[in-house]
N, CA, C and O atoms as a Tinker XYZ file with bonds, in Angstrom:
   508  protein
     1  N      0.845000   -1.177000    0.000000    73     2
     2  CA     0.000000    0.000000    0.000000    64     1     3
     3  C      0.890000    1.239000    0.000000    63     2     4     5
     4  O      1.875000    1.428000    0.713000    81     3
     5  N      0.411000    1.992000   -0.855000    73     3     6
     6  CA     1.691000    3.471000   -1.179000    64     5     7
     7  C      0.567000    4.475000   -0.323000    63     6     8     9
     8  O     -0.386000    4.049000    0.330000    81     7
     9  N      0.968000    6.002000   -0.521000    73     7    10
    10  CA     0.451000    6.622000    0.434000    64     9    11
    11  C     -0.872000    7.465000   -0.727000    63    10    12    13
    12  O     -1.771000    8.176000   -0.279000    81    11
    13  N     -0.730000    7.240000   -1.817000    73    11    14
    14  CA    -2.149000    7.355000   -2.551000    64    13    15
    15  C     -3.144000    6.571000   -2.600000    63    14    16    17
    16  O     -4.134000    6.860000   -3.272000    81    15
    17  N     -3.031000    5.141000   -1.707000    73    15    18
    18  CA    -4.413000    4.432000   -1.725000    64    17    19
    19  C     -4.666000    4.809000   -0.406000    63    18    20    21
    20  O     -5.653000    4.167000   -0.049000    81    19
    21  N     -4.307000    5.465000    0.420000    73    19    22
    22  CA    -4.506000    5.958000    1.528000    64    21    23
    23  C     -6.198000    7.210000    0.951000    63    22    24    25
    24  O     -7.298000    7.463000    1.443000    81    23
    25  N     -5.537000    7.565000   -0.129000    73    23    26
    26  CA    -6.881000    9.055000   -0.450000    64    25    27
    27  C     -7.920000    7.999000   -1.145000    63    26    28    29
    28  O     -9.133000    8.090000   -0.955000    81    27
    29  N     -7.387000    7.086000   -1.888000    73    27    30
    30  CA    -8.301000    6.160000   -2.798000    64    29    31
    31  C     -9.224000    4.822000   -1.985000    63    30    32    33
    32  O     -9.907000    4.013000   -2.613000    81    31
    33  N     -9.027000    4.823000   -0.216000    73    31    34
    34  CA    -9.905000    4.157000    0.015000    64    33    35
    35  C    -10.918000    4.837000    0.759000    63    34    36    37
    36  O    -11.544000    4.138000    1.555000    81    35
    37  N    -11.265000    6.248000    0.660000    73    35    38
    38  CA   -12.060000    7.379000    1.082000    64    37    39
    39  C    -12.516000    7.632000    0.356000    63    38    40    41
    40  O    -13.322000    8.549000    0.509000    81    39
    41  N    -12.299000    6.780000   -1.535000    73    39    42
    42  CA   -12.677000    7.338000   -2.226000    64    41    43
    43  C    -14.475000    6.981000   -2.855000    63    42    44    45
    44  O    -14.953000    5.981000   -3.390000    81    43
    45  N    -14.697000    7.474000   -2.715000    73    43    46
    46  CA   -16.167000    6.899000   -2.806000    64    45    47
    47  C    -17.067000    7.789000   -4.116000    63    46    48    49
    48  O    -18.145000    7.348000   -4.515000    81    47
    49  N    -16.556000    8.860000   -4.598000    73    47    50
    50  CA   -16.981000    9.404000   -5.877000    64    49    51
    51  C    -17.583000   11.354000   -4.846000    63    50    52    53
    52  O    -18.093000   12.406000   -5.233000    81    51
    53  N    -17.157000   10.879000   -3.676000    73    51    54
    54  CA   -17.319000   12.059000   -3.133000    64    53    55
    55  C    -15.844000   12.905000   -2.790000    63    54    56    57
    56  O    -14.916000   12.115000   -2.959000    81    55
    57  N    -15.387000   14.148000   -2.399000    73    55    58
    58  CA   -14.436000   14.756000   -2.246000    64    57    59
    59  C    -13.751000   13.715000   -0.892000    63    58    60    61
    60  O    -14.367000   12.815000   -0.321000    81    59
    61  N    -12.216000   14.190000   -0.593000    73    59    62
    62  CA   -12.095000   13.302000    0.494000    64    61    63
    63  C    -12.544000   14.064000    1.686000    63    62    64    65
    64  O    -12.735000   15.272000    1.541000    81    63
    65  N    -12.746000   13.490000    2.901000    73    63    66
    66  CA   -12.795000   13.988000    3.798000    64    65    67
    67  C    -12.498000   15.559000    4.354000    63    66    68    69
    68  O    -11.886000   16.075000    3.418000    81    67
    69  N    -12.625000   16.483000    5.340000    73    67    70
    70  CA   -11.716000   17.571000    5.629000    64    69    71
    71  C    -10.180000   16.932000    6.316000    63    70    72    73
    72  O     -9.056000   17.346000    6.033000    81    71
    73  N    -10.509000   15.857000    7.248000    73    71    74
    74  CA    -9.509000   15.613000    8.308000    64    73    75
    75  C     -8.745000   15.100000    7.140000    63    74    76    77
    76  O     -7.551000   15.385000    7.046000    81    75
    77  N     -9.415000   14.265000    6.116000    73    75    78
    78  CA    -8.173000   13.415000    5.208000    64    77    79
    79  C     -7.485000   14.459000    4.514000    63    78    80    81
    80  O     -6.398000   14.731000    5.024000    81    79
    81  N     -7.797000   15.126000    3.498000    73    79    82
    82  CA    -7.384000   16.337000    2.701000    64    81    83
    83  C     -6.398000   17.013000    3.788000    63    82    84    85
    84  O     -5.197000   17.103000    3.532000    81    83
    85  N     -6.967000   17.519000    5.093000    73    83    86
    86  CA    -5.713000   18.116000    5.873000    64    85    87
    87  C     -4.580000   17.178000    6.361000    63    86    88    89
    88  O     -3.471000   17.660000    6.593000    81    87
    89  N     -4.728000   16.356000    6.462000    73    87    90
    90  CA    -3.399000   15.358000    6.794000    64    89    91
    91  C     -2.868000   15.057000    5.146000    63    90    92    93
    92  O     -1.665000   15.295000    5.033000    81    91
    93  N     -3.304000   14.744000    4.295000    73    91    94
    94  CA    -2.567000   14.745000    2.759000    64    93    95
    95  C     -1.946000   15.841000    2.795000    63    94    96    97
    96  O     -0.735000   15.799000    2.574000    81    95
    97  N     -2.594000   17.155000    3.084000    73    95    98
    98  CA    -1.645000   18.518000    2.574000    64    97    99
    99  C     -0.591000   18.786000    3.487000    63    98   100   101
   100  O      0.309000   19.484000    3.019000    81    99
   101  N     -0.390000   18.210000    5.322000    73    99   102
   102  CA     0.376000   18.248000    5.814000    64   101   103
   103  C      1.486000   16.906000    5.165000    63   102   104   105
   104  O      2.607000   17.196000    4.745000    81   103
   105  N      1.145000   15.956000    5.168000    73   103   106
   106  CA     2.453000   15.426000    4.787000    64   105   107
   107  C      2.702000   15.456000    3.358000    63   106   108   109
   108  O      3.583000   14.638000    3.093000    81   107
   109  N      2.201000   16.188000    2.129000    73   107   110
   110  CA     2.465000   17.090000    1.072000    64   109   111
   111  C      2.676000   15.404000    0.515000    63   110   112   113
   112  O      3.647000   14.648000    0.549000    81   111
   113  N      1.768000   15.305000    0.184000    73   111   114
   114  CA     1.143000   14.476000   -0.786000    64   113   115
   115  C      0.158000   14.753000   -2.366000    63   114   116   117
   116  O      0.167000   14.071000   -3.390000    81   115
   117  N     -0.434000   15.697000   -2.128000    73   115   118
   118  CA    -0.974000   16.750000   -2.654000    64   117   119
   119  C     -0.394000   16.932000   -4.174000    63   118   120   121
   120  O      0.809000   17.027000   -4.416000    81   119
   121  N     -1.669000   16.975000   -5.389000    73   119   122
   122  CA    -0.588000   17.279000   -6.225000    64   121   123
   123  C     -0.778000   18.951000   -6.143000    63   122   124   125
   124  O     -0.973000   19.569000   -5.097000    81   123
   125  N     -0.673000   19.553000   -7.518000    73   123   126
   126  CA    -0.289000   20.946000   -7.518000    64   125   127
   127  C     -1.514000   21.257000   -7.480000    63   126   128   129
   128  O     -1.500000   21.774000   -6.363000    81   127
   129  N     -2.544000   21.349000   -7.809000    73   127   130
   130  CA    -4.039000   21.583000   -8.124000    64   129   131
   131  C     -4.419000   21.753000   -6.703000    63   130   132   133
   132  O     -4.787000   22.735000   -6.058000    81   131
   133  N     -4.115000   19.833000   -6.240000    73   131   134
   134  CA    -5.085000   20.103000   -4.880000    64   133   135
   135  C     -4.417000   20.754000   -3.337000    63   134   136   137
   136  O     -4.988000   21.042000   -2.285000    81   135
   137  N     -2.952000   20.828000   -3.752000    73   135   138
   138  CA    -2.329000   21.862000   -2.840000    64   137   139
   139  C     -2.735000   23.095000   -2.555000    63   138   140   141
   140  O     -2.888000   23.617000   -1.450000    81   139
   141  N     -2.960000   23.685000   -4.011000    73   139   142
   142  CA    -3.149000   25.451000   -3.936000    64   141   143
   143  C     -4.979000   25.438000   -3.796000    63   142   144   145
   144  O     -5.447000   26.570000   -3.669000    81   143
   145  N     -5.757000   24.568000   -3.806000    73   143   146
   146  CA    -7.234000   24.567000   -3.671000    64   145   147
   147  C     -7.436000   24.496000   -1.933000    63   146   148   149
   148  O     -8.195000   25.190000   -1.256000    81   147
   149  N     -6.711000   23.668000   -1.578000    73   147   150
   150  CA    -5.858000   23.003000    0.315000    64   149   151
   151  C     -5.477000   24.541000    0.795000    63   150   152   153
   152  O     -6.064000   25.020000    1.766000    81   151
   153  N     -4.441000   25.322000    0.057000    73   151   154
   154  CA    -4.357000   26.655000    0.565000    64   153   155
   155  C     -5.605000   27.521000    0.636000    63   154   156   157
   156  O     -6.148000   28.185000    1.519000    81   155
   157  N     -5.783000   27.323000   -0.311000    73   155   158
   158  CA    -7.451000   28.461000   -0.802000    64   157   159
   159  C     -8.219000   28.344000    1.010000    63   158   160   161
   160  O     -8.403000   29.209000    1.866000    81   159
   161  N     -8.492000   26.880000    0.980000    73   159   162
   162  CA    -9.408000   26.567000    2.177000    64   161   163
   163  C     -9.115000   26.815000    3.131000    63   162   164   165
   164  O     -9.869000   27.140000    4.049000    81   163
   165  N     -7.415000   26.688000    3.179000    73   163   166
   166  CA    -6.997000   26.789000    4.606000    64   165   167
   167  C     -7.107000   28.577000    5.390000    63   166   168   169
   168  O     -7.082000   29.011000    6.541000    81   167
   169  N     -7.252000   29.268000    3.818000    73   167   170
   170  CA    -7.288000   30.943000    4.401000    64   169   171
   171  C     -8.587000   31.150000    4.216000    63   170   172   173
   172  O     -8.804000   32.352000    4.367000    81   171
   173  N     -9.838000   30.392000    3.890000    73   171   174
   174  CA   -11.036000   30.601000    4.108000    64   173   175
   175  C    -11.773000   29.842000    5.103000    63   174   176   177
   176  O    -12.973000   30.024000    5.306000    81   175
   177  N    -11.114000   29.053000    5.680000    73   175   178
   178  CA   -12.265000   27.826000    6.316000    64   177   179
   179  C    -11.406000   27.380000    7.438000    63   178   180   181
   180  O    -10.448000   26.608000    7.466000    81   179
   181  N    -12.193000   28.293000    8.648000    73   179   182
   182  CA   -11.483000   28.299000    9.913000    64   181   183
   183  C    -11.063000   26.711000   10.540000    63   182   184   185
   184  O    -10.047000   26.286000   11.092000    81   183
   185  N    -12.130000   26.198000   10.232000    73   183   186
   186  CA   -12.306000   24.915000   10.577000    64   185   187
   187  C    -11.289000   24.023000    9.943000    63   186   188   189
   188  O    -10.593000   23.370000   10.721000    81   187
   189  N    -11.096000   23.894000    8.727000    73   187   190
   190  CA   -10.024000   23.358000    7.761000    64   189   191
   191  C     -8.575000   23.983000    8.410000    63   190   192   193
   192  O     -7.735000   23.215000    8.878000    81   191
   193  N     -8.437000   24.991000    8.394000    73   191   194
   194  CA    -7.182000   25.575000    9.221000    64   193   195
   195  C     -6.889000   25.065000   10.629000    63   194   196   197
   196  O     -5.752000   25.061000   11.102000    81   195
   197  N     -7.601000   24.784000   11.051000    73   195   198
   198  CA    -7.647000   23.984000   12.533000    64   197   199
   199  C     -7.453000   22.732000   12.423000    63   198   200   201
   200  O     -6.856000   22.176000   13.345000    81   199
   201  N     -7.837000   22.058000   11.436000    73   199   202
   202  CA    -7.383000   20.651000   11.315000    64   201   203
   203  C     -5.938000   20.706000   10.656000    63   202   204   205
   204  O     -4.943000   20.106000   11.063000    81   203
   205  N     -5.986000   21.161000   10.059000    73   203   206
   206  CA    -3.968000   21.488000    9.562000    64   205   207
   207  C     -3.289000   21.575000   10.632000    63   206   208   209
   208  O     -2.206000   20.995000   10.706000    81   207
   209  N     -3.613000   22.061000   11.317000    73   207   210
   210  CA    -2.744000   22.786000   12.317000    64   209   211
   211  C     -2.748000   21.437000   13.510000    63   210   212   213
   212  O     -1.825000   21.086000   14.245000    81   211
   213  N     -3.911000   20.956000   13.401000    73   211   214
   214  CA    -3.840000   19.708000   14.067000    64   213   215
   215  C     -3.055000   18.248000   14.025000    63   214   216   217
   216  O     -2.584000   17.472000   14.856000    81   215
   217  N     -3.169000   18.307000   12.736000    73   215   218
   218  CA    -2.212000   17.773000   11.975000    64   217   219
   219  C     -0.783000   17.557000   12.052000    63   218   220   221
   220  O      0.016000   16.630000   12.190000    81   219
   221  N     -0.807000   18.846000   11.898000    73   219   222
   222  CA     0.936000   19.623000   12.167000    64   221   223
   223  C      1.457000   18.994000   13.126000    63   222   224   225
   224  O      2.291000   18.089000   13.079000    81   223
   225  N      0.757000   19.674000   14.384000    73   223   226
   226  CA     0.841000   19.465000   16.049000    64   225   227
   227  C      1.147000   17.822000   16.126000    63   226   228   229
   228  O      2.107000   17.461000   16.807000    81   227
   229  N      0.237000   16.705000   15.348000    73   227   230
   230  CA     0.349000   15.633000   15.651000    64   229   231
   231  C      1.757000   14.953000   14.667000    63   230   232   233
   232  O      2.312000   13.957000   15.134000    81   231
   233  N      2.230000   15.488000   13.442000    73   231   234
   234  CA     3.397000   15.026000   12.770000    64   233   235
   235  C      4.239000   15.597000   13.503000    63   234   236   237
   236  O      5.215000   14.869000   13.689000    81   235
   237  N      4.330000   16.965000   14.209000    73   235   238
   238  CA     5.857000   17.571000   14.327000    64   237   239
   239  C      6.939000   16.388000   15.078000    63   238   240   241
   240  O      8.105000   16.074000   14.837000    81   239
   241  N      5.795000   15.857000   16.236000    73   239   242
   242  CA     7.308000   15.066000   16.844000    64   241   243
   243  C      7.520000   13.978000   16.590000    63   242   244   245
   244  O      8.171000   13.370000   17.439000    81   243
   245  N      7.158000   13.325000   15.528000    73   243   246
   246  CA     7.586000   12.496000   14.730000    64   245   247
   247  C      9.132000   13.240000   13.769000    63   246   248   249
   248  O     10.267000   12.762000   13.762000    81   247
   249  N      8.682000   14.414000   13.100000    73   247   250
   250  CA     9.063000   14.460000   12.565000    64   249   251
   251  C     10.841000   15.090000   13.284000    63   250   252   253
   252  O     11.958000   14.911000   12.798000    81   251
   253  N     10.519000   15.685000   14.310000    73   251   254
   254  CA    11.245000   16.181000   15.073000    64   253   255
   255  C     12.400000   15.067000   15.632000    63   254   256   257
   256  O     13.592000   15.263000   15.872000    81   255
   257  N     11.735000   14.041000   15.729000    73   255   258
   258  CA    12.933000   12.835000   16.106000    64   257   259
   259  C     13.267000   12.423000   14.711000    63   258   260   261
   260  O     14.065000   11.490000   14.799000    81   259
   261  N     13.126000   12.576000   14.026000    73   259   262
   262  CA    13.699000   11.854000   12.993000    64   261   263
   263  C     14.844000   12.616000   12.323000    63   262   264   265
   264  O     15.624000   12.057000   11.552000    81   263
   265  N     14.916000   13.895000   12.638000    73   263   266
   266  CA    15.904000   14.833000   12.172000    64   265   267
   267  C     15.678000   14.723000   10.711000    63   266   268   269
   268  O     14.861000   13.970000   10.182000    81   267
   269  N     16.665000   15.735000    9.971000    73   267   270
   270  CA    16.464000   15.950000    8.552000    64   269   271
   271  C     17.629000   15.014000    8.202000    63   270   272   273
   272  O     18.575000   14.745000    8.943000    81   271
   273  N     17.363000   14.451000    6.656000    73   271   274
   274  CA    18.843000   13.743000    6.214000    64   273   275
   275  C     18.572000   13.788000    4.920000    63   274   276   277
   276  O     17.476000   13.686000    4.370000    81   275
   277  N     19.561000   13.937000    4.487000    73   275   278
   278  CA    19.416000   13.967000    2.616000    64   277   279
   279  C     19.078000   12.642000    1.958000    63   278   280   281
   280  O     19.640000   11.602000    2.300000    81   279
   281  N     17.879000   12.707000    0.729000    73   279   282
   282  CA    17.534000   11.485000    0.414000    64   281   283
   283  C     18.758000   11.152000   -0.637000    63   282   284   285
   284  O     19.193000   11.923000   -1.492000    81   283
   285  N     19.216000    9.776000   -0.354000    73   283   286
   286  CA    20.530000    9.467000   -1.688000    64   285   287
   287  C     19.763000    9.724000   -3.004000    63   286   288   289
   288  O     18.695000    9.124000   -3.127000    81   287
   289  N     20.238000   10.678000   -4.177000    73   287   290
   290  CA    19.938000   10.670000   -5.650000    64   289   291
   291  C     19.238000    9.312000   -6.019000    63   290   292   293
   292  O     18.159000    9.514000   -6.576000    81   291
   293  N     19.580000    7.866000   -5.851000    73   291   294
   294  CA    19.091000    7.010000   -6.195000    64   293   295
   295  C     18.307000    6.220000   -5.659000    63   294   296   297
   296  O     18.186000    5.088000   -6.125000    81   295
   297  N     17.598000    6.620000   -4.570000    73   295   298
   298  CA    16.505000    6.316000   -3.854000    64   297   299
   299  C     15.485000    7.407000   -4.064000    63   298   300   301
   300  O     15.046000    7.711000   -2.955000    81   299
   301  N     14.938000    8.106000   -4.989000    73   299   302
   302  CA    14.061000    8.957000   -5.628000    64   301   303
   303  C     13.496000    8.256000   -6.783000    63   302   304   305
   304  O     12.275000    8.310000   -6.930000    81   303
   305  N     14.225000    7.591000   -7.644000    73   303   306
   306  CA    13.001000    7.123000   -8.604000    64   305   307
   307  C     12.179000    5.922000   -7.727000    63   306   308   309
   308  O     10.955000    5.887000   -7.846000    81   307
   309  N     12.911000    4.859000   -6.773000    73   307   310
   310  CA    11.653000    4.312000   -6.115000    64   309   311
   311  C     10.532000    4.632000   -5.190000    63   310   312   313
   312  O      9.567000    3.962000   -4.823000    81   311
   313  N     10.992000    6.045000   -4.867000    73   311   314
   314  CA    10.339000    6.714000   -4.323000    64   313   315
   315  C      9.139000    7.326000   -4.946000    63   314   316   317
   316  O      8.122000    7.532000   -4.284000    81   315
   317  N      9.253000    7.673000   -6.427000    73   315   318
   318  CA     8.396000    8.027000   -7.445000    64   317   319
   319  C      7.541000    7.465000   -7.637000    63   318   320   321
   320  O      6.469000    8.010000   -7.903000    81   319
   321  N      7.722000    5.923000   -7.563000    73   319   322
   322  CA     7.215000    5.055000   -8.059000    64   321   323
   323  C      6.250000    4.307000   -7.184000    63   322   324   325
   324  O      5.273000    3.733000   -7.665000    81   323
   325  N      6.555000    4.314000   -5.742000    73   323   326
   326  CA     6.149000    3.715000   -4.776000    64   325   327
   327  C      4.742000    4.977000   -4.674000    63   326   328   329
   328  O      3.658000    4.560000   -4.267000    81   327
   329  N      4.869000    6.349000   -5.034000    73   327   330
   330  CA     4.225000    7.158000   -4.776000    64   329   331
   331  C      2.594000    6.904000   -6.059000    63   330   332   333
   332  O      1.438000    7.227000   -5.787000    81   331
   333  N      2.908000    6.485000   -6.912000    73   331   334
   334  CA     2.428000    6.394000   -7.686000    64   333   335
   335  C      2.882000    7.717000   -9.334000    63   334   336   337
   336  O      2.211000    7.813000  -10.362000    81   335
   337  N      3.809000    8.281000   -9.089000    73   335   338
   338  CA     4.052000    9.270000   -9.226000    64   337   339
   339  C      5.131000    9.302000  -10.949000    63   338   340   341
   340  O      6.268000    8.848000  -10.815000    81   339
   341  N      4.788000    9.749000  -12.233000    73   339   342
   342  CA     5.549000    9.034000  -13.569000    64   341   343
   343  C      6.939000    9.347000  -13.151000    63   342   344   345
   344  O      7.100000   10.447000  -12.623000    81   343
   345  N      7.956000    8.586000  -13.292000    73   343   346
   346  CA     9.459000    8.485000  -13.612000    64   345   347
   347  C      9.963000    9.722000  -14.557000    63   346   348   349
   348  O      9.584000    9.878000  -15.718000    81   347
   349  N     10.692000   10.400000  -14.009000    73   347   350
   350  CA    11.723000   11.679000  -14.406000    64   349   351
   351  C     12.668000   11.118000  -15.644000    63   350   352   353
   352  O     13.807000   10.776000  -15.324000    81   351
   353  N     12.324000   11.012000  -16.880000    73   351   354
   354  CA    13.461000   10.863000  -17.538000    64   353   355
   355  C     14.438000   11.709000  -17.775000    63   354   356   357
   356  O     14.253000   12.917000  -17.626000    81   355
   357  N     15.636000   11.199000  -18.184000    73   355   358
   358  CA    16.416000   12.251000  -18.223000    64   357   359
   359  C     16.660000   13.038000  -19.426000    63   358   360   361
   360  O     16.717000   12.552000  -20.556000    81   359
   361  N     16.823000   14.466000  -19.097000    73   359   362
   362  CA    16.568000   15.466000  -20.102000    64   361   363
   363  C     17.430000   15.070000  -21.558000    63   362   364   365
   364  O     18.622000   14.774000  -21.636000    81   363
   365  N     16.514000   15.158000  -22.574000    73   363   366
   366  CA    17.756000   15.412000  -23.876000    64   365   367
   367  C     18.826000   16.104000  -23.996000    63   366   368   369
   368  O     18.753000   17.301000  -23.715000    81   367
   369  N     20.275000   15.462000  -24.506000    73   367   370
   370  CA    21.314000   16.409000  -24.336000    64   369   371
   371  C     21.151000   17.645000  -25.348000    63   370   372   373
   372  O     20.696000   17.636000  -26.492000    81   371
   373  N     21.541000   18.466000  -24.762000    73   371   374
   374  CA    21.745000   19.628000  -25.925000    64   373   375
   375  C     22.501000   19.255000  -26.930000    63   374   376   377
   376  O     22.857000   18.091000  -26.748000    81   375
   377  N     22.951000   19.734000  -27.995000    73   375   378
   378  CA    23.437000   19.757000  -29.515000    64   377   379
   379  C     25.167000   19.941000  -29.047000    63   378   380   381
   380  O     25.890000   19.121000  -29.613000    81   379
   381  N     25.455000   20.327000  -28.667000    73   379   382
   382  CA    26.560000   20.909000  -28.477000    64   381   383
   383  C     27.363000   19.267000  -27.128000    63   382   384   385
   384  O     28.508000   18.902000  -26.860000    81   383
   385  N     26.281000   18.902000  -26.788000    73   383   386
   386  CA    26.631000   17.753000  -25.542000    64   385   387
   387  C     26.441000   16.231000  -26.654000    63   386   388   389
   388  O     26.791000   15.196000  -26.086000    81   387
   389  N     26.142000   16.126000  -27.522000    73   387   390
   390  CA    26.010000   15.129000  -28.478000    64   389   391
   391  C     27.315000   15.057000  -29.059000    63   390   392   393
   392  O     27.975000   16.072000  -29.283000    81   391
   393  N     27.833000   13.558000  -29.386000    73   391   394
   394  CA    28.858000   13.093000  -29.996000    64   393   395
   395  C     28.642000   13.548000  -31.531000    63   394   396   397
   396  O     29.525000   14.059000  -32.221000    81   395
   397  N     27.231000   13.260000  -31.980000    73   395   398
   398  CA    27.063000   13.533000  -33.399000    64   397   399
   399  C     27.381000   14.600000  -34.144000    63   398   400   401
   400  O     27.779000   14.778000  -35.295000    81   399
   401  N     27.060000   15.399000  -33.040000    73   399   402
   402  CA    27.046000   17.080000  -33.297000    64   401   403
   403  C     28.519000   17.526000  -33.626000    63   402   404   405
   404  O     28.771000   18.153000  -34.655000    81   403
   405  N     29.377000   17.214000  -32.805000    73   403   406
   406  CA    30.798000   17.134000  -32.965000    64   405   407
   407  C     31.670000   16.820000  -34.134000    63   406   408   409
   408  O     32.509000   17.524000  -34.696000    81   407
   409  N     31.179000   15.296000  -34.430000    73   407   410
   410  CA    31.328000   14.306000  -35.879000    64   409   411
   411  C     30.990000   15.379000  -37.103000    63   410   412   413
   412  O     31.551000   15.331000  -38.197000    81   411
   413  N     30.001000   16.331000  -36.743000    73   411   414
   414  CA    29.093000   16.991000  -37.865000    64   413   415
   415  C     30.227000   17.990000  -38.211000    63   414   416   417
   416  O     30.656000   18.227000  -39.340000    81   415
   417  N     30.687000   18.600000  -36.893000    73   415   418
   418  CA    31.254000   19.968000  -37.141000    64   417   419
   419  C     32.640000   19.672000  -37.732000    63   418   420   421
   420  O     33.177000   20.487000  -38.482000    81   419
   421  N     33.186000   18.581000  -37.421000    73   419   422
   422  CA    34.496000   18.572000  -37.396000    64   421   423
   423  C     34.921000   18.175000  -38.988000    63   422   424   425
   424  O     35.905000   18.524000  -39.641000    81   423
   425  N     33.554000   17.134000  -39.415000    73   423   426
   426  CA    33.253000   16.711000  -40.993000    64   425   427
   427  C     33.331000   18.537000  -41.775000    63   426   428   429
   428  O     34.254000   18.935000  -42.486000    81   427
   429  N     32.562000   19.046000  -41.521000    73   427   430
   430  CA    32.081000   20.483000  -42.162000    64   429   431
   431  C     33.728000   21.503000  -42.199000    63   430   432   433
   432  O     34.090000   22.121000  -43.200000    81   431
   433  N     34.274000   21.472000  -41.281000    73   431   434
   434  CA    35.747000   22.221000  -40.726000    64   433   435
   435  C     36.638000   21.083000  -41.694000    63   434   436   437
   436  O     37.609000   21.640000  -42.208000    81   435
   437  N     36.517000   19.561000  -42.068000    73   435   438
   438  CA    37.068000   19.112000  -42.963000    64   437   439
   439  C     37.192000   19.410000  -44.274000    63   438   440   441
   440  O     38.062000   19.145000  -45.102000    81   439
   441  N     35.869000   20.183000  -44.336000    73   439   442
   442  CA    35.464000   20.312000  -45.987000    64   441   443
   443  C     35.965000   21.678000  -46.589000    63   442   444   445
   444  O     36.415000   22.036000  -47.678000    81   443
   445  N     35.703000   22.232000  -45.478000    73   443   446
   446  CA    36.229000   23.933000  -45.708000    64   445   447
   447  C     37.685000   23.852000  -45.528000    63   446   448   449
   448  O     38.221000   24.861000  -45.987000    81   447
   449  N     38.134000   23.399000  -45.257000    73   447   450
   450  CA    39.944000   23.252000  -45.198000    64   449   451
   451  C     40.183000   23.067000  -46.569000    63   450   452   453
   452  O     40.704000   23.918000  -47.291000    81   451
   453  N     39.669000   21.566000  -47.056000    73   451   454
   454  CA    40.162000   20.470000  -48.091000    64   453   455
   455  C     39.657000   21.951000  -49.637000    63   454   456   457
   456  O     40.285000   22.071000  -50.689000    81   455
   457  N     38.850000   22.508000  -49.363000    73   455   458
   458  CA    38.091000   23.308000  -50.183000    64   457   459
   459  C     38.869000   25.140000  -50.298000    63   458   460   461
   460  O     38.695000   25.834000  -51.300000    81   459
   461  N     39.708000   25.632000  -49.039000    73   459   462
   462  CA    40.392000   26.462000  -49.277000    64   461   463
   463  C     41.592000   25.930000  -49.799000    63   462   464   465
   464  O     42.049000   26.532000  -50.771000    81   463
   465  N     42.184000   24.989000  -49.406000    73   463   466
   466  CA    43.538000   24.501000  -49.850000    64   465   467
   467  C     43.627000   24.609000  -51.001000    63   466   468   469
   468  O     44.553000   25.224000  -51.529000    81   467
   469  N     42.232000   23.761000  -51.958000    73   467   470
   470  CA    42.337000   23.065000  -53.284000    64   469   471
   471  C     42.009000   24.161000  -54.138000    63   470   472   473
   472  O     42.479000   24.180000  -55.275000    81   471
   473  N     41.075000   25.304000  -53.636000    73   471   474
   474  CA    40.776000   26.185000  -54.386000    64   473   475
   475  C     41.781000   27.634000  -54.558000    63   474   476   477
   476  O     41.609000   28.552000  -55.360000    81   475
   477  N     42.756000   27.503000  -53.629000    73   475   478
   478  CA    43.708000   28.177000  -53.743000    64   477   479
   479  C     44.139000   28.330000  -55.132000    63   478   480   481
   480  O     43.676000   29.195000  -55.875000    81   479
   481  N     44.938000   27.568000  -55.439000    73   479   482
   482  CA    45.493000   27.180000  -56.212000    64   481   483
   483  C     44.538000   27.694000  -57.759000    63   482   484   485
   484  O     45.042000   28.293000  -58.709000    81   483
   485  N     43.388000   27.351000  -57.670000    73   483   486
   486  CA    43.260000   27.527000  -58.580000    64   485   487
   487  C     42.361000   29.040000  -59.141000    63   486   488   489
   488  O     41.889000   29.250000  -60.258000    81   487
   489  N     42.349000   29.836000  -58.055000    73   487   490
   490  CA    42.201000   31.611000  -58.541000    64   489   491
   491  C     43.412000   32.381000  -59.161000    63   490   492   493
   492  O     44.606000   32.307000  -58.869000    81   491
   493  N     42.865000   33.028000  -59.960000    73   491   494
   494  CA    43.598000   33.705000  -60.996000    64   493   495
   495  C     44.009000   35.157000  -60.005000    63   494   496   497
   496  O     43.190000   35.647000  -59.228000    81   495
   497  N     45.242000   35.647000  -60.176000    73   495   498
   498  CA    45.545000   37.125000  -59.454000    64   497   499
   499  C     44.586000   38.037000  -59.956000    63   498   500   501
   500  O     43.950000   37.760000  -60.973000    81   499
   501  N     44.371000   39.424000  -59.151000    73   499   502
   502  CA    43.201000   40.491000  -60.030000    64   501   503
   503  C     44.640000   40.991000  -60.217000    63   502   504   505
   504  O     45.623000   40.499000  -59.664000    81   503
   505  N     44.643000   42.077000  -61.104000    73   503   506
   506  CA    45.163000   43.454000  -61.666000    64   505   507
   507  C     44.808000   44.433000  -60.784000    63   506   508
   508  O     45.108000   45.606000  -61.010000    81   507
């Protein structure tokens, strides 16, 4: 069980809960949508703000013993994944970071050499 069937067995075709929604947005589970909709409520809806805060109160000393520690780079994609969350591929190299690109230029800087050399030779002086 990942921490999105946690919202999906509340899920009943109705919104989730207040208490559930405020414990998702405290431990930031939340995607971007229902984060900033979670804010909206939390500065309109005294009640919703009180359960955050309840929330809070009940993660801090958990979180407080556990101290902060950096997650290793390679314990993030199972983390992604466990979340339910798509896999980060890695970005396309730029043109300039490609082997091909290189092969290209260095072919082209071949041609213009082989092409001043040869054509030297064969312009006539002006007057």
């Amino acid at each position: 069980m990942n921490i999105r069937d946690l919202h999906d067995l509340h899920d009943d075709g109705q919104p989730p809960s207040a208490d559930i929604l405020a414990g998702e947005y405290v431990l930031g589970v939340l995607d971007a949508a229902q984060r900033s909709e979670a804010e909206q409520r939390i500065a309109t809806d005294p009640g919703f703000a009180r359960l955050v805060n309840q929330w809070e109160n009940r993660l801090a000393p958990m979180l407080d013993a556990l101290g902060s520690e950096a997650v290793p780079a390679h314990v993030w994609p199972r983390i992604r994944t466990a979340l339910g969350w798509p896999a980060v591929g890695a970005s396309a190299p730029r043109a300039w970071q490609r082997t091909g690109f290189w092969q290209g230029m260095t072919a082209l800087a071949a041609v213009v050499a082989l092409v001043a050399v040869f054509s030297r030779g064969q312009l006539e002086p002006v007057a």
